[in-house]
Structure formats: C-alpha cells, structure tokens
C-alpha positions as CSV (number, residue, x, y, z in Angstrom):
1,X,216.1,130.6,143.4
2,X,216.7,127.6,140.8
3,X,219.5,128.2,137.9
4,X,219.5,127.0,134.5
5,X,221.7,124.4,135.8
6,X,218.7,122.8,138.1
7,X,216.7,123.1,135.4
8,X,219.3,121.2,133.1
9,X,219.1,118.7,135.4
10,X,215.9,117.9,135.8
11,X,215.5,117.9,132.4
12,X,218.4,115.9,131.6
13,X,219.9,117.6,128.8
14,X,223.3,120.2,129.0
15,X,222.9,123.7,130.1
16,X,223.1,124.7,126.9
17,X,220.4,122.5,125.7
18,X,217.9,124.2,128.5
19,X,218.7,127.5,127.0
20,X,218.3,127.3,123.9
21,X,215.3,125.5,124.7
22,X,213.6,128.7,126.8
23,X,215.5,131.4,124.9
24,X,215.2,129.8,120.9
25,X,213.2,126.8,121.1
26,X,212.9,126.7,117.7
27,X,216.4,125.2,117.5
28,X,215.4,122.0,119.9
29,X,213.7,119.1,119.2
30,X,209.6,119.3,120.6
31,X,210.3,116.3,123.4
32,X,213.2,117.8,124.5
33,X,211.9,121.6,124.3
34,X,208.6,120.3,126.0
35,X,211.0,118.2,129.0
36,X,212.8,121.8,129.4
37,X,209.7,123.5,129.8
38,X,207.8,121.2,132.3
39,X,211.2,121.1,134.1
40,X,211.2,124.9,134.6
41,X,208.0,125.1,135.3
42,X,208.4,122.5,138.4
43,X,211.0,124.3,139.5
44,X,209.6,128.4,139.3
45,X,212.7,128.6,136.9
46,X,213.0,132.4,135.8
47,X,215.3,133.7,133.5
48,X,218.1,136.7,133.6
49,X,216.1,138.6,131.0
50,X,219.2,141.4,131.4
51,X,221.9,139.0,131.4
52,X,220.3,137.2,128.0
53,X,219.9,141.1,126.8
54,X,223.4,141.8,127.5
55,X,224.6,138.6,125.1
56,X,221.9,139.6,122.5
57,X,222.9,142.6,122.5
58,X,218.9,143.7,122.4
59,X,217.4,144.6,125.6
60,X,213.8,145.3,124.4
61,X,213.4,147.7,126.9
62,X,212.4,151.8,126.1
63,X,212.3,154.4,128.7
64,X,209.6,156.9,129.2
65,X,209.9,159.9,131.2
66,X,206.6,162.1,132.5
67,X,206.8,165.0,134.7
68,X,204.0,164.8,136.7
69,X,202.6,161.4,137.3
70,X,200.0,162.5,139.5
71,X,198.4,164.3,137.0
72,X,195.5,162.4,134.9
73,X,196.5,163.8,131.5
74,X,200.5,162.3,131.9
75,X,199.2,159.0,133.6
76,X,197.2,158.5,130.7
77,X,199.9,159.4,128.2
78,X,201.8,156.8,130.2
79,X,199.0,154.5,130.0
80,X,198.9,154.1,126.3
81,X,202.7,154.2,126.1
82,X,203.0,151.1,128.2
83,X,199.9,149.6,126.2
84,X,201.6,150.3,122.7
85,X,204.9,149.0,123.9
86,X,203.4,145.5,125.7
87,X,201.5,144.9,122.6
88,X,205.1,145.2,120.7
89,X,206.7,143.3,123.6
90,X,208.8,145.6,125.0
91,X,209.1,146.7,128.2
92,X,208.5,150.3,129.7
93,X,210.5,151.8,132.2
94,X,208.7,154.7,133.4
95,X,210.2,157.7,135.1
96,X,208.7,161.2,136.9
97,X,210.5,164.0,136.7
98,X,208.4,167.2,138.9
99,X,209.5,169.1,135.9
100,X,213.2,168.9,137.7
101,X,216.2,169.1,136.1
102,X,217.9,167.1,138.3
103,X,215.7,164.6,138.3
104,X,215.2,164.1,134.6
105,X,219.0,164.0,134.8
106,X,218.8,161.1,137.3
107,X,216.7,159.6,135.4
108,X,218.6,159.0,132.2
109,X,221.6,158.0,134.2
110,X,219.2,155.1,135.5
111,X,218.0,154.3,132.2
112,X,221.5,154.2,130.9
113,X,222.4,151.3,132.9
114,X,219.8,149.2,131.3
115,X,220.6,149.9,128.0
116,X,217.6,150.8,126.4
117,X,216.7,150.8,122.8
118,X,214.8,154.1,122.9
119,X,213.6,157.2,124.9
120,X,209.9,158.9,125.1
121,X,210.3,162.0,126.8
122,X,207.6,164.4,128.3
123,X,210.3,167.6,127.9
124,X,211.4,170.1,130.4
125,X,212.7,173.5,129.8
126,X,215.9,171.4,130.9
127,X,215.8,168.2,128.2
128,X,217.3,169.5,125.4
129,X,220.5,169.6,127.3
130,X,220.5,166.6,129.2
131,X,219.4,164.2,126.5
132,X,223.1,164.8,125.7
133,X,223.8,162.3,128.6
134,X,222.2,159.9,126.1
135,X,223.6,160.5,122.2
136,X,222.3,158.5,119.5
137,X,219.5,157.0,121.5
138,X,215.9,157.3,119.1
139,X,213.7,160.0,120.7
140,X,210.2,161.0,120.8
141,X,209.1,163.8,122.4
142,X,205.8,163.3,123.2
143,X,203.0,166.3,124.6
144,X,205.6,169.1,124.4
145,X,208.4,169.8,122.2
146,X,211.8,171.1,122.4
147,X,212.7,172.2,119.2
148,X,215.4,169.8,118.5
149,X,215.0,168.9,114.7
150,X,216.3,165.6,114.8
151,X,213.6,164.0,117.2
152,X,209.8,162.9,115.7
153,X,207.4,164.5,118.0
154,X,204.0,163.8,118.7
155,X,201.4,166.7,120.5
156,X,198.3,168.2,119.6
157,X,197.0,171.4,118.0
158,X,197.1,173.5,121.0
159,X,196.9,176.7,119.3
160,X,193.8,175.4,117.8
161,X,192.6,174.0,120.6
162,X,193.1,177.5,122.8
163,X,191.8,179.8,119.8
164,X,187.9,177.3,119.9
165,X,188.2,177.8,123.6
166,X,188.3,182.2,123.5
167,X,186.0,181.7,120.8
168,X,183.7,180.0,122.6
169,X,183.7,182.7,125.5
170,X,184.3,185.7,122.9
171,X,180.7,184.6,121.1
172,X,179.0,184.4,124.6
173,X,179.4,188.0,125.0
174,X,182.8,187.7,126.9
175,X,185.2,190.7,126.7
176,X,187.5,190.8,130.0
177,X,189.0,187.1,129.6
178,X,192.0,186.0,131.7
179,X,194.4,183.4,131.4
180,X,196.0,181.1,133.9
181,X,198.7,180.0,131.5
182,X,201.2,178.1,132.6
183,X,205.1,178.0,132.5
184,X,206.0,180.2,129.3
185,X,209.1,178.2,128.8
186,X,207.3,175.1,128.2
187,X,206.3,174.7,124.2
188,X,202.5,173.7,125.6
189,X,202.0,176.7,127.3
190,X,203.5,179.2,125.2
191,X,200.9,177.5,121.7
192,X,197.8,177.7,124.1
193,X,198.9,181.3,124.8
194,X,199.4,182.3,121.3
195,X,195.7,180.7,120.4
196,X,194.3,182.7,123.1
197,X,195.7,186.1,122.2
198,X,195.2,185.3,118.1
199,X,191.8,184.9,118.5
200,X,191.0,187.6,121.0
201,X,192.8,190.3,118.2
202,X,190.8,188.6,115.4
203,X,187.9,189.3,117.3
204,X,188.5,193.1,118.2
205,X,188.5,192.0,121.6
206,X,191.2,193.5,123.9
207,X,194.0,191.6,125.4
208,X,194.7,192.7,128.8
209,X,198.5,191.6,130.0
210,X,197.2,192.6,133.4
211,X,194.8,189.1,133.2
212,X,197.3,186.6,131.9
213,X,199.2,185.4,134.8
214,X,201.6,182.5,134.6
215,X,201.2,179.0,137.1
216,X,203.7,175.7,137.5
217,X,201.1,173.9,136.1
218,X,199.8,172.7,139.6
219,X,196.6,172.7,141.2
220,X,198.0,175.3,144.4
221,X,199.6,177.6,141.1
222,X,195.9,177.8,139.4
223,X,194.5,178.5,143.1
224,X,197.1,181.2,144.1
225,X,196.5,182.9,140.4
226,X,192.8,182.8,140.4
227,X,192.4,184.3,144.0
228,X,194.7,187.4,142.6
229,X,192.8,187.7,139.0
230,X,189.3,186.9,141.2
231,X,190.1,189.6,143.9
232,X,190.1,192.4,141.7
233,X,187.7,194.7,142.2
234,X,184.5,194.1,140.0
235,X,184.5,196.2,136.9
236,X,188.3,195.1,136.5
237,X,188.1,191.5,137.0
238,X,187.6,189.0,134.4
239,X,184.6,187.3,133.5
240,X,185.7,184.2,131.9
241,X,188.8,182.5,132.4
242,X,190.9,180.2,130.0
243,X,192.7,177.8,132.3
244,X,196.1,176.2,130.5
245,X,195.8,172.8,131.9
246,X,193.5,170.4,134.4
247,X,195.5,170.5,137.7
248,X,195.3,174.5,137.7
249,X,191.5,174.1,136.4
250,X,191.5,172.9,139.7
251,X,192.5,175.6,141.6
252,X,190.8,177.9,139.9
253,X,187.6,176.3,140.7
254,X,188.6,176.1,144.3
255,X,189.1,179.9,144.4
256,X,186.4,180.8,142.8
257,X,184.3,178.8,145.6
258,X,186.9,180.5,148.1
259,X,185.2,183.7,146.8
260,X,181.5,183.4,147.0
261,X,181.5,183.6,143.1
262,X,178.7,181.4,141.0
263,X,180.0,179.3,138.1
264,X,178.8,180.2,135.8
265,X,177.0,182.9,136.9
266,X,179.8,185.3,138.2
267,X,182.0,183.6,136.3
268,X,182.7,181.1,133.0
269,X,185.7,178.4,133.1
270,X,187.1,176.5,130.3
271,X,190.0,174.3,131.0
272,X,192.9,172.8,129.2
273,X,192.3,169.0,129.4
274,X,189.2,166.7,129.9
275,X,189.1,164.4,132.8
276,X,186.2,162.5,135.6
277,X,186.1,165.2,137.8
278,X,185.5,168.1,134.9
279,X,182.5,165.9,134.0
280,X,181.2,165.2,137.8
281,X,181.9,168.3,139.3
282,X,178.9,170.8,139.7
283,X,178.4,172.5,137.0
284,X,180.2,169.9,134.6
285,X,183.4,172.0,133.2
286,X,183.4,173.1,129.6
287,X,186.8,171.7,128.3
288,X,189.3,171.2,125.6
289,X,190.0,167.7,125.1
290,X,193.1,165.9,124.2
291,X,193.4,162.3,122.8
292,X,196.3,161.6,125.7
293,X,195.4,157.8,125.4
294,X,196.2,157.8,121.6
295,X,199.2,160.6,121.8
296,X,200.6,157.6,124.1
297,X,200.2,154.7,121.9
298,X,201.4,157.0,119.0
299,X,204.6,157.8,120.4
300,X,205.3,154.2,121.5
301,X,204.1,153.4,117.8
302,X,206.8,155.7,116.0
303,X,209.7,155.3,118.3
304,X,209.0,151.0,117.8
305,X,209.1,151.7,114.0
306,X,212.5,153.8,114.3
307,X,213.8,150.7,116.0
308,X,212.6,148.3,113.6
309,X,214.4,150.6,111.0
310,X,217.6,150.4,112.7
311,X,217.6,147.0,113.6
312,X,217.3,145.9,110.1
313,X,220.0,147.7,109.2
314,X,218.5,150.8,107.2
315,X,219.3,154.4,107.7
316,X,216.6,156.1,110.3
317,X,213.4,157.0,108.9
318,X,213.2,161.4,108.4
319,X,211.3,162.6,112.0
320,X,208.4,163.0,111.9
321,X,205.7,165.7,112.8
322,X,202.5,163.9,114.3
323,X,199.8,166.6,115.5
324,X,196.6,165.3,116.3
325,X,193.5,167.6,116.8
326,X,191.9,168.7,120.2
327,X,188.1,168.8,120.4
328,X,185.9,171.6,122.6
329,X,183.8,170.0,125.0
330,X,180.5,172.6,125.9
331,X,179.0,171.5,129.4
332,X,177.7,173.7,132.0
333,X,180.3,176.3,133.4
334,X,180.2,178.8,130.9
335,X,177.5,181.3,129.9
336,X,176.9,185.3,128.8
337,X,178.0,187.4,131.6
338,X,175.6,188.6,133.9
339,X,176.7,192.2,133.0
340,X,179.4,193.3,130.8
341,X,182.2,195.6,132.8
342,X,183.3,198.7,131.3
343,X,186.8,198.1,129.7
C-alpha cells in the first residue's frame, strides 16, 4: 500500500506539500496540486481518513442504530439516513441491534472508538440508559421515542394513523376487532394502541382486552398470536384484525391461510406499514403507510443542522418535535363481515 511519502516522491515536492495538496488544496499552487494528484492516482494512493480525522479533530462520521435490519420499514429508514448523510458528506455507520440490550450497548462502544459527531437511534426499551455510555453526543431518535426531553425526535402520527385504520373497519360494520400490538414498552406500540382503543370508545364499539394480544414485533410473534385470536371458537373470534406492524402482518396472514379462513371473506386485515408484498400479495393488504424514506432523510437532516450549530460555535438549537402524518391505503383485504357475531 503506497504512503504519502511515495506519493511525495513521485511528485517531487515534501510530504507536507502532498498533503496539503490532497487534504487543502486550496493552499497549493494548481501545477503542483495537479503533479500530487496525477502522482497519487498512479500510485492507488488512499488516504488515513481516521488518522486526518483524529488531527482535525472532525471525523465526519454519524452513527445510526436500527433494530431490525431485516425488516423493510428500518432498511428503508436506513436507506434515507445514509442518503441524507452522503449528500452532506458524511459517512454512516450503521448498526442492528434485535431490539437487544446488549447489543445496542455494543454498539455504542464501537461507535465510540470512531469518534462520531452524532447518533440516530431507532430506541429500545433499553436506550435511554445506555446512551449514557455516550454524554453529550447530538441525538435523534428516529421512528420511536424515549421520552428523554433533550433529544429532537422524528416519528409519525401513529395514533392517527391507528384511529383511520379502526375506523375504517368500525364503518364496514366491524364490531369484534383484535389487535396484534406489539411490545407495549416500545413508544410505537403503545400510540397505535391508544388510536385503536380511542376510536373504538368514540364509536360505541366495545373493546375486548381478551383480543388485544401483544407480539415482538416479528413475523413468528404475529403468526403465534393470530392462530390463538383465529382459533377461537366462531361467535368469539374477531372479524377484523388491526396488525401493529408489517413483519407480524405477516404472520397473521400466514395463520389465517393456516386456518382455512378467506381474506377478506372470513376475515379483514389492516396492517401497520406499507411494503411490495402488501401490494402483490392476494388480496393486496389494506395498510397504513409511513413515509420511512423521508423520516430517514429528516433525521439525518436535523441531526446535520445540530452539528453545523455546534461547529460554528453557537449554543444547540431547542429539540425539536418533527411528526409527519401516515396515510390509509384501501386495497382488497377488508370488507363487511359476512355475519356479525353476537357480542
């Protein structure tokens, strides 16, 4: 691997010279700057961007920690993270967490050792106290929140967004709706939940704690909860379902198949989340939709402004609260219930 000292060389200028020439080549003369350049380009010459960082003082760099990169709503937030921050030129150092606590902890003692200017962090139930492993850094919390009043945050209305969705299956004729709703120690889960019971005691309709049953948030936790709310016997079992988010939308589909039971026929599914397969699958899935592309690049947007703030030397910017609205997507797998169970 060539040195700065090979390409110095070639060049024919000092060490120095060659370095200022890649690194501020606004301080060397064009003929020289343009020798350098050809020089290091003859050579494959690539630069310590940590070691330069490290004398600067400014790494450039911003971490960004997910907890389920498998799943197409946080690959997307990623997606227009690491768009947002490329177009600022910084880099992303993305993380996956499995919603883990030691993980998430591992995680930020990685990130530590490359000095990063700033954090965006999908929370755990856990995050709150291990961001402590990392004072002072700016934060965005981005999808969920943790209640932590010094951090901006950027989510969506998911109350809102749950409330259209029972709505939705409430004016269809709907009146035994269940909920596969997630972790309730998760900020997400527990505003979809709160939408979903608001609307059904707006609407006179009854909410049955016996059809709300919680999930990990994983395609196998939407299966295992379906096939329990799904096996009770007819005139108990729900007719709609409200599913909290895409991967257990999944599973509940799957058991629903298991069963023998006709979407939407036997029974109506909204889900939490829009993706390819809600729109390709047979009958396309009724969804709630969330801009994840544009939560992404928001987040990577305000955390770039606190550094920019900091940077030039002026006290941080107040944090701020960015919602942005979620939008009900009818398609196929809801309709009135064939017949309407006795409560």
């Amino acid at each position: 691997m060539s040195s700065i000292q090979d390409v110095a060389t070639l060049a024919n200028v000092s060490a120095a010279t060659a370095s200022r020439a890649l690194s501020r080549p606004d301080m060397v003369a064009q003929p020289t700057r343009e020798r350098v350049l050809h020089a290091a380009q003859q050579l494959g010459y690539q630069p310590n961007m940590l070691a330069r960082s490290l004398r600067q003082r400014e790494t450039r760099t911003i971490g960004v920690i997910v907890t389920d990169i498998l799943n197409h709503f946080h690959a997307t937030l990623a997606k227009g993270v690491q768009d947002a921050a490329d177009r600022h030129g910084y880099t992303a150092f993305l993380f996956n967490t499995d919603e883990d606590a030691g993980k998430e902890r591992r995680a930020l003692d990685t990130l530590r050792g490359h000095l990063p200017q700033g954090l965006i962090v999908v929370p755990t139930p856990h995050t709150r106290e291990n961001l402590k492993l990392v004072p002072n850094l700016p934060i965005v919390e981005l999808d969920r929140v943790t209640g932590n009043p010094g951090v901006t945050t950027v989510t969506v209305d998911n109350i809102g967004g749950a409330r259209a969705a029972t709505k939705h299956l409430i004016g269809l004729g709907h009146t035994r709706i269940g909920m596969i709703v997630g972790k309730l120690d998760i900020s997400t889960a527990v505003e979809r939940h709160t939408g979903f019971r608001q609307m059904l005691e707006e609407s006179g309709v009854a909410y049955h704690p016996d059809l709300v049953l919680p999930g990990e948030h994983r395609e196998q936790d939407g299966r295992k909860a379906a096939m329990r709310l799904l096996s009770l016997p007819a005139h108990l079992r729900p007719t709609a379902l409200f599913v909290g988010n895409n991967e257990m939308t999944v599973g509940a589909v799957l058991a629903a198949r298991e069963l023998g039971l006709n979407i939407p026929g036997d029974l109506s599914i909204v889900g939490f989340d829009d993706s390819r397969w809600a729109q390709t699958m047979t009958p396309p899935l009724t969804v709630v939709a969330q801009p994840a592309y544009d939560l992404g690049v928001l987040a990577c947007d305000h955390l770039i402004a606190q550094l920019g703030h900091i940077q030039a030397g002026r006290a941080r910017a107040s944090p701020a609260r960015v919602q942005l609205p979620t939008e009900l997507i009818l398609r196929q797998s809801t309709a009135p219930p064939v017949c309407v169970p006795t409560a």
